[in-house]
C-alpha positions in Angstrom: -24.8 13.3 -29.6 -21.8 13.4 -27.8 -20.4 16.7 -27.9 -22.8 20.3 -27.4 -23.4 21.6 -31.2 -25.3 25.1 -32.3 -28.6 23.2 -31.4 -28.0 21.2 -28.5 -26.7 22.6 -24.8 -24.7 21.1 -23.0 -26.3 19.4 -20.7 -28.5 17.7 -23.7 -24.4 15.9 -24.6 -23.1 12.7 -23.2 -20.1 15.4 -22.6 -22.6 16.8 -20.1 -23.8 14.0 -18.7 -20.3 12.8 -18.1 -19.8 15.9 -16.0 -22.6 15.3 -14.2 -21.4 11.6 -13.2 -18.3 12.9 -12.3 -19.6 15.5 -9.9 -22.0 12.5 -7.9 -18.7 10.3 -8.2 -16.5 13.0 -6.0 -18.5 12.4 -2.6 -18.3 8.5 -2.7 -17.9 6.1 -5.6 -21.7 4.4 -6.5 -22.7 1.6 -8.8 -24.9 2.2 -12.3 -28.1 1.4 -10.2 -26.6 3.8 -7.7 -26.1 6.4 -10.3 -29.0 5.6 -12.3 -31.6 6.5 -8.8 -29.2 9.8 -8.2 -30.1 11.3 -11.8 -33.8 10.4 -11.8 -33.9 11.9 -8.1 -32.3 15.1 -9.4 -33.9 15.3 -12.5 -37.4 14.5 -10.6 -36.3 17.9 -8.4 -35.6 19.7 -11.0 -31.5 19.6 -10.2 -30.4 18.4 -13.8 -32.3 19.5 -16.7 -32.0 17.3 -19.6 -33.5 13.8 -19.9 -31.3 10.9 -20.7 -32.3 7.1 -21.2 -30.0 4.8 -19.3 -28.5 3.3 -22.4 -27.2 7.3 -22.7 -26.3 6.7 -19.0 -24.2 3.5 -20.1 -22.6 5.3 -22.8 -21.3 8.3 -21.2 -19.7 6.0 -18.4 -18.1 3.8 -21.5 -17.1 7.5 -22.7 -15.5 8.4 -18.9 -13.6 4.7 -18.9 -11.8 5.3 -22.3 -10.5 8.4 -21.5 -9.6 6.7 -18.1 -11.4 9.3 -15.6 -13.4 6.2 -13.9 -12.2 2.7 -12.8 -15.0 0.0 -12.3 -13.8 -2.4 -9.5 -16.3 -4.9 -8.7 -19.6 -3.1 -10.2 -18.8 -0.3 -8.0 -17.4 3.0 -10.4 -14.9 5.1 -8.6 -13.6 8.7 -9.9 -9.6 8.0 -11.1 -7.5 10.8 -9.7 
């Protein structure tokens, strides 16, 4: 699901987990394995609280690059500003 409904929070939406890319993209830009390690490290402390597969992962960066808020240089995914 890509947008939060009645029966799904926020953080359960690829809108969610966009937002939560784009908060580990401000300090330095990282690569999908990069950003793959950063969620399972957060959700394995508790810092994120909705599980995601990675093809989820892969589809709310695909959802981040057509609304042109990342750039992808070189397998290395930067925040646009």
């Amino acid at each position: 699901m890509i947008l939060p409904s009645k029966h799904l929070n926020f953080a359960s939406s690829l809108l969610g987990l966009g937002s939560y890319i784009l908060s580990k993209l401000t300090d330095k830009p990282l690569s999908i394995d990069e950003l793959w390690d950063v969620y399972n490290e957060d959700m394995k402390n508790k810092k994120y609280f909705s599980a995601h597969s990675f093809d989820n992962l892969i589809l709310a960066l695909i959802f981040l690059y057509s609304i042109n808020t990342i750039k992808e240089t070189k397998g290395i995914i930067y925040k646009c500003d």
